[in-house]
N, C-alpha and C positions, 0 to 999 in steps of 0.2 A: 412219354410226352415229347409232341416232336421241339423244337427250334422253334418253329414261328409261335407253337402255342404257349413256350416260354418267355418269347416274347411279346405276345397277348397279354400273359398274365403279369406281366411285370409294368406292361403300359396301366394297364387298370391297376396296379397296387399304386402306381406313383412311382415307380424306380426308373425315370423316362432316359439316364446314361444307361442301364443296365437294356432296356428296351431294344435304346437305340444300337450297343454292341452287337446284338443277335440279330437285329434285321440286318446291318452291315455283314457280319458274318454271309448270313445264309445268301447276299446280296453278292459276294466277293464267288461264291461257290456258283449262286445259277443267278446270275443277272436279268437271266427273263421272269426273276418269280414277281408277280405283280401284283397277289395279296401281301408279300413283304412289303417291294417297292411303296405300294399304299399304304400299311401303317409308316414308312419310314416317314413319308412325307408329312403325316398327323403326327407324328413325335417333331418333327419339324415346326410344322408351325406352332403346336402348345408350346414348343420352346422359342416362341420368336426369332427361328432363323429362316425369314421366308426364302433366302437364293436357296439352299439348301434343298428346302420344298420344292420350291419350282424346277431345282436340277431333276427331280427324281419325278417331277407330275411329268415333265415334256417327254424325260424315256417314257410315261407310261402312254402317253399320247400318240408316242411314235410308233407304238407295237402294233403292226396290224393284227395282234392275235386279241389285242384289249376287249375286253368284252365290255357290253354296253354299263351295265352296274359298275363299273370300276372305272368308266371312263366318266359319269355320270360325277360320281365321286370327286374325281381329278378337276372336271370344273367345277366343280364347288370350292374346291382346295386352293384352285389356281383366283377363283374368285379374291378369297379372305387373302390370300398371298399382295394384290392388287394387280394379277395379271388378266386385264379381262379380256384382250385379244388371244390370250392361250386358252383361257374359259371359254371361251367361243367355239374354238378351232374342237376341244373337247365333248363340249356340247352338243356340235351341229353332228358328231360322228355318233356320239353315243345316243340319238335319238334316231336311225337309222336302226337300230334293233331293241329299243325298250320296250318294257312291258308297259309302265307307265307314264303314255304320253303326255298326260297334262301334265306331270311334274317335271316333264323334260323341256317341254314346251315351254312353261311359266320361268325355269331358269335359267335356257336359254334367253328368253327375253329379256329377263332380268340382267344377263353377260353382256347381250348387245346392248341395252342403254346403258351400261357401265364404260363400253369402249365406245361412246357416243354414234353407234350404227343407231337412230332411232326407228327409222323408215321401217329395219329388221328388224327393229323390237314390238314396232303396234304389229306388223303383220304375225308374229308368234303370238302374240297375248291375244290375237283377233280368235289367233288357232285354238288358242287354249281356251278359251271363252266356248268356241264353237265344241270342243268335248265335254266341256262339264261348263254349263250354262251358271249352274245356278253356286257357282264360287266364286266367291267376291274378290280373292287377289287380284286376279287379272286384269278383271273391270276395272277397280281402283287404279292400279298402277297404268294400267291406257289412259284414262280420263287426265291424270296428271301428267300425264306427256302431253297429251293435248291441248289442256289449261295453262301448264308451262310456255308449252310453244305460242301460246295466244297473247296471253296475257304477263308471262314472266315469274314470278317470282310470289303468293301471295303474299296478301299484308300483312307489313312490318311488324313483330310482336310489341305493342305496347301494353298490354294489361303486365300488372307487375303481379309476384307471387308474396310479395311482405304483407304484416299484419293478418293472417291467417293462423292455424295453431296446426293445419297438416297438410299433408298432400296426397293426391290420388292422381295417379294414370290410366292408360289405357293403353298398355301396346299393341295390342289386337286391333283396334281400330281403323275399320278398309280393308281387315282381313277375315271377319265374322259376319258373314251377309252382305248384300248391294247394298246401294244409296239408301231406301229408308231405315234400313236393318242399322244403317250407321247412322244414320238421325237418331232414334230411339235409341243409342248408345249413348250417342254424345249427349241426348239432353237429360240424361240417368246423371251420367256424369254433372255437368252441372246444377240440374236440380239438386242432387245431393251434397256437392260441393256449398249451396247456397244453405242449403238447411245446417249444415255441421262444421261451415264458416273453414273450408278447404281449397286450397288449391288444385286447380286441374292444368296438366301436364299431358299433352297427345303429340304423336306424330303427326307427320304432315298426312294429310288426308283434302279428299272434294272439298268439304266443307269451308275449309280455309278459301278460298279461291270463290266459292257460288255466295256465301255470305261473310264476307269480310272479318271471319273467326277469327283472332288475336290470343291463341292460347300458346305458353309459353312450350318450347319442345321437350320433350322427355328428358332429364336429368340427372336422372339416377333408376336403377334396377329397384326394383319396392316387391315384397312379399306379392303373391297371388291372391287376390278372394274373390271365388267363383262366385256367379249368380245362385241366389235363391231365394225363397217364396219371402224372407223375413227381411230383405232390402227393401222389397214396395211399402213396408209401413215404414222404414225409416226413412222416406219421403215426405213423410206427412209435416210440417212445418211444424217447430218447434220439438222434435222427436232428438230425443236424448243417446238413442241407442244406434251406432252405428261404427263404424272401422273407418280406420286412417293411415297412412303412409301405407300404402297397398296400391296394387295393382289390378284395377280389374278386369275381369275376362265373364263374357257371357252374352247375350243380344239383348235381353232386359226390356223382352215385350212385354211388360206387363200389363195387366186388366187396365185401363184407361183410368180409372177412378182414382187408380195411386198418383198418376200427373196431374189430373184435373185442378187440385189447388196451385200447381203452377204454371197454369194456361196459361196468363199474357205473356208471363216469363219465356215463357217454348216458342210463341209466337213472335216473341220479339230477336229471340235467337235466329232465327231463319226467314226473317227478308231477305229477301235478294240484294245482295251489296252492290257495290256505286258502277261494278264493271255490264253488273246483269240487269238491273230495275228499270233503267229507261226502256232499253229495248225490248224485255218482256214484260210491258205492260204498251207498248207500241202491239205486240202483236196480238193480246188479249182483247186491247179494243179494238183491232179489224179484227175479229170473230164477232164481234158484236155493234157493229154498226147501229148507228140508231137506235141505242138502247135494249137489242136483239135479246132472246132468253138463253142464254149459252147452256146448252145441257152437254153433258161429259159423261162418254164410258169411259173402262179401263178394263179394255182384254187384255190379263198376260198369258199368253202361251206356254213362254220359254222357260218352264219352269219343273220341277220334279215330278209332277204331278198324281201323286201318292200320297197319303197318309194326310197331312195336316197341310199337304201344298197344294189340296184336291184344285182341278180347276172344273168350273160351271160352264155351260153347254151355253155357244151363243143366243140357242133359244128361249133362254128366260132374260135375257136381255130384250130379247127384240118383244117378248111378250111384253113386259114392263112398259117400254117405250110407245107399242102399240097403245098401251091404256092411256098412258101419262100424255103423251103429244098433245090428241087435241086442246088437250085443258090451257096449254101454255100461246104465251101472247107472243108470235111473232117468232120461233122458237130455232135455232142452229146449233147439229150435230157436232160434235169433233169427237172422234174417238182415239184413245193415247194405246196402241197397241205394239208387242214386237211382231206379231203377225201379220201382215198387210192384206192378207187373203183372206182373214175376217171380214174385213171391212162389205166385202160381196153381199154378205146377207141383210146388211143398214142399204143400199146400194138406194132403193125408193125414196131416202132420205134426205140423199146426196151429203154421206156425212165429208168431215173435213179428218186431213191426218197430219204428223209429223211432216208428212214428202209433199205436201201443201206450203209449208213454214220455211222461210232460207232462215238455218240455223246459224246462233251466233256462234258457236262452236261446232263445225263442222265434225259428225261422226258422235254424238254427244246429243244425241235427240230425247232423252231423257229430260234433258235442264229443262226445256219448252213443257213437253209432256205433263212433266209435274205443276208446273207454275201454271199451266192453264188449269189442271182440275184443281189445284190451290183456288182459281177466283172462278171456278164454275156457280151457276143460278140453281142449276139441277146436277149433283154428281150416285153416280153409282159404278160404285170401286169392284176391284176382283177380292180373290179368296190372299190379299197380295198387301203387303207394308207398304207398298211404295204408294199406292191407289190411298188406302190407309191415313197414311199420313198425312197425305195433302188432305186430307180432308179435316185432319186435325187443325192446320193450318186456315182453312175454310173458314174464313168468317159472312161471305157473301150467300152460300147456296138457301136454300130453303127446303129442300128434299136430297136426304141423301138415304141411298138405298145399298145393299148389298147380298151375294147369293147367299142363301139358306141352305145346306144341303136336306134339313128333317123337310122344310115346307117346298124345294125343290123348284123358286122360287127367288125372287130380288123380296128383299123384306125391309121395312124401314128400320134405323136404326141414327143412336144417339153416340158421333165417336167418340166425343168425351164421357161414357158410359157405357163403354163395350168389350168384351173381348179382341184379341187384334187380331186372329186367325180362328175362324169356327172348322 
């Protein structure tokens, strides 16, 4: 057994002075070894001496021989140390040969808004966005540099956590799917909080910030309970059977019928708070001058588009609307897409889009997008949460339609009675 893997084995038993002897040894013999170098500086920090770390991360930073994974490593190290200009310096090299760019991507960004470079952190998170579309870190953590820079700080936590009998968190939350994928978390979370008389506990996330959410921050570390099928009935008001002081982890789309007894409640969690309401509802009624029929698609493109994320062919769209139009009284397009080169084939329609709208948050064209299919007259969603949910939302439309893949086809349907992905 060599040296370092005695001192492997001794890091994992817990013997972290015994550890720490053998990588100093084998450190003293070949100073360039940089799997030692590396556990010394993880025996380092479990022992809270970050100088210590950080002497041993910056030689490993300095080696031009560092290979990408162990530099990778180092700024993470040099992160939790609180060095985030050495994280950086780490980062930006060890991304220059990784295998796995989004993850190198997403923490460098996460290093540059640590040493306040933001500028360099939206254009990484932009990157990291751009390889793996459809992972929610990224998105989250852009949008609240740019809600922050906007608007500051969201609102003050005032809901208090007393007279409750537990608590529940969510520390995933902003990290398990986009914006609706985190709506359907969050209102799990409280619907079930309100049925089992519990407190809810989240990080900072969109939500805080679009609807003047007031949930207190995470406070303590709580057991894990993953999603599954036996949480939608402990939804149902008055339901006895459920888990407390946990932490939960899951997307918690469920069948619609498990929220339905808590509609007003959902609907009242997500108005648009005092920063967002005047002004998108300013731009809702110029879409509909004069009482106009605002009809609403929602093409998403940018999405996996496999399995259960199938996306539907712009043509059964435009068939739908071919039939639907004449019927309606005085009737305007707007379609909520990440593709803009969809838009071509509504073209006879003259529909309306995002790049129509001066956004109140620049870079953030989602916030609009939503909130118009929220008060569309006619909406028809993608195979997509985000489309989805607004329509849950939807107290105004009178036709809401979505793709079928069996009928191949836009199919009516009831969202407080549906599956949320066919």
């Amino acid at each position: 057994m060599s040296a370092l893997q005695d001192a492997v084995a001794a890091a994992k038993a817990g013997r972290i002075e015994q550890a720490e002897e053998l990588c100093a040894a084998i450190l003293a013999q070949t100073p360039g070894h940089m799997t030692a170098r590396l556990l010394a500086a993880n025996l380092a920090v479990s022992a809270r001496k970050p100088a210590t770390a950080a002497a041993h991360l910056h030689h490993l930073i300095q080696d031009p021989q560092a290979a990408g994974d162990i530099l990778h490593q180092a700024g993470l190290l040099l992160r939790q140390c609180g060095d985030a200009s050495g994280a950086v310096r780490a980062l930006e090299r060890s991304l220059k040969n990784s295998s796995n760019s989004f993850a190198a991507l997403l923490d460098l960004a996460d290093a540059q808004q640590a040493a306040g470079d933001t500028d360099a952190a939206l254009r990484n998170y932009d990157l990291a966005i751009e390889v793996n579309p459809g992972q929610a870190t990224a998105f989250s953590r852009r949008a609240m540099i740019l809600l922050r820079a906007r608007f500051g700080d969201p609102r003050a936590i005032t809901r208090s956590g007393t007279g409750h009998r537990g608590m529940i968190t969510m520390r995933t939350l902003g990290d398990n799917g986009r914006f609706a994928n985190q709506l359907f978390q969050y209102a799990f979370l409280r619907c079930y909080a309100r049925v089992h008389d519990l407190e809810v506990q989240v990080p900072d996330w969109v939500g805080a910030w679009l609807f003047d959410l007031d949930d207190p921050h995470i406070s303590a570390a709580l057991p894990i309970a993953r999603e599954s099928p036996d949480l939608a009935a402990s939804l149902r008001p008055g339901s006895s059977t459920g888990a407390s002081d946990c932490d939960f982890q899951g997307y918690f789309c469920f069948h619609t019928r498990a929220y339905e007894p808590h509609r007003d409640f959902i609907r009242s969690l997500f108005r648009p708070g005092w920063k967002f309401a005047g002004p998108l509802s300013e731009i809702v009624n110029a879409l509909r001058p004069g009482g106009r029929t605002l009809v609403t698609i929602h093409l998403r493109r940018g999405d996996f588009g496999y399995g259960k994320f199938w996306i539907a062919p712009e043509s059964w769209y435009r068939a739908w609307l071919d039939e639907l139009w004449p019927t309606l009284e005085n009737p305007v397009l707007y379609i909520a897409t990440d593709e803009p080169a969809v838009m071509g084939a509504f073209a006879d329609y003259r529909p309306i889009g995002h790049e129509n709208i001066a956004p109140i948050v620049p870079g953030l064209a989602f916030i609009e997008d939503f909130f118009i299919l929220s008060q569309a007259d006619v909406l028809a969603i993608s195979n997509s949460t985000f489309s989805f949910f607004a329509a849950l939302l939807n107290t105004r439309a009178t036709t809401f339609a979505r793709p079928d893949p069996k009928a191949e086809k836009l199919v009516g349907f009831d969202p407080w009675a549906s599956e949320v992905l066919l």
